[in-house]
N, C-alpha and C positions, 0 to 999 in steps of 0.2 A: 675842536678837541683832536689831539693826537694820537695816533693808536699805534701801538709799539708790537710787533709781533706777535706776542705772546697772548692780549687782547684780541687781538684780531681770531687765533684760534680758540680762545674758550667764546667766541661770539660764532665762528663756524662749525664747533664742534663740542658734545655735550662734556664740559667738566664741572669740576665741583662751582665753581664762583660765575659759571656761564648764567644765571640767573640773574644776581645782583650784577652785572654788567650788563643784560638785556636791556634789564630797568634803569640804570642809572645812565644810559648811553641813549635812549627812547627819545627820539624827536633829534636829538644833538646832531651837528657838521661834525661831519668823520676826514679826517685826512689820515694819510701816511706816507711813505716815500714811497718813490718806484722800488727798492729793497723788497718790497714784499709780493713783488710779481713772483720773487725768487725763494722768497723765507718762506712764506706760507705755504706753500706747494711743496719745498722739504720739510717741511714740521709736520704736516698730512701725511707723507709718506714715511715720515718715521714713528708716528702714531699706528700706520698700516703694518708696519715691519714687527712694530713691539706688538699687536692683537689689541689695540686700545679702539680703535677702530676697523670697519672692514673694508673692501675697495668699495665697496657701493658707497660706503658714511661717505669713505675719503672723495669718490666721485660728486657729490650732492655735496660737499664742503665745498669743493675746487668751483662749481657751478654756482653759488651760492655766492662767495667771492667776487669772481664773474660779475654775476648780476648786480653786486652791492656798486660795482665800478662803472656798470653800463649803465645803471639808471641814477649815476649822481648822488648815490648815499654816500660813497666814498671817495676821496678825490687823493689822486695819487700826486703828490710833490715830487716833480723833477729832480733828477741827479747829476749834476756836473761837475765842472772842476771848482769854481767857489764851493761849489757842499763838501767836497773832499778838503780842501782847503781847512775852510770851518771845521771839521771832525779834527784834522790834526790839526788846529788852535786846543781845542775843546780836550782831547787828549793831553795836549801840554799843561792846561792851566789846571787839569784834574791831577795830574801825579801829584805825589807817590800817592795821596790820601784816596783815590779812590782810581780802582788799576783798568779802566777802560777796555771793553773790548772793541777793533774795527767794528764791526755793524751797530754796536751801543751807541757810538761817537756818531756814525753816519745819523742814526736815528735824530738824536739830539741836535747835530747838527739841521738837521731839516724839518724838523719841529720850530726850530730858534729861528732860522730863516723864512720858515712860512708864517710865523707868528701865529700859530694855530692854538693855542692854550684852551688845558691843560697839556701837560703830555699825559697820557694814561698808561700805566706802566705799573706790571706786580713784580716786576725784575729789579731787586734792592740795590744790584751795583748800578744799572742804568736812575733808580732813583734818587743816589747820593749826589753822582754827574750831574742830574737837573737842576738837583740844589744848589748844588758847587756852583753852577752858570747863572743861577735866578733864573729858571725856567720853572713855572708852577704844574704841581703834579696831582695826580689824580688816580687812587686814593693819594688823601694826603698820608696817610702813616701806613704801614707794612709792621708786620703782616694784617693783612687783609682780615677781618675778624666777621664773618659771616653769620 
């Protein structure tokens, strides 16, 4: 299974859906890209900026991460220049109908290349991409109905 940023911090950090994704992700092979050495550590700190969390939450998230990568819960998929490549395919073949952003693409792109299914993603523009590519998703419908 794939884990798209946004997964990754309601699994590090408590939000509403962080429960049914404890549970529905329990036991499962976690990847993502290298992207998220980088996403996740600013989505922490702009949680700390907005008062959603505090630096200690944000600390014990950042650690928590960490750990998921050092003990082989999570396994980070490489970024190179075929993944770049693939993202601007994935961009092309997505316009106009669904307006990609760079890191959506990146994402998708190294989901599709690791062959890691599902992608797990509550981001509806990165969900339509998946479709558009026949990349299967998890949940399968948005919004999320808890």
């Amino acid at each position: 299974m794939y884990l798209d940023m946004g997964i990754l911090v309601k699994l590090l950090t408590p939000e509403s859906e962080t429960a049914f994704f404890d549970r529905e992700l329990q036991g499962q092979p976690l990847t993502t890209s290298e992207l998220a050495l980088v996403e996740v550590r600013t989505a922490l700190c702009g949680k700390e900026r907005a008062a959603r969390v505090t630096a200690a939450q944000r600390e014990r998230a950042e650690a928590k991460f960490a750990e998921m990568i050092a003990e082989g819960i999570l396994q980070l998929f490489e970024l190179n220049h075929r993944t770049l490549r693939k993202a601007a395919q994935i961009v092309q073949h997505c316009r106009p109908a669904v307006p990609l952003r760079a890191l959506d693409a990146l994402h998708l792109a190294a989901c599709d290349m690791a062959q890691e299914f599902p992608l797990c993603t509550t981001d509806a523009r990165m969900h339509d991409g998946a479709r558009l590519i026949a990349v299967p998703v998890f949940p399968e419908k948005l919004p999320l109905k808890i």
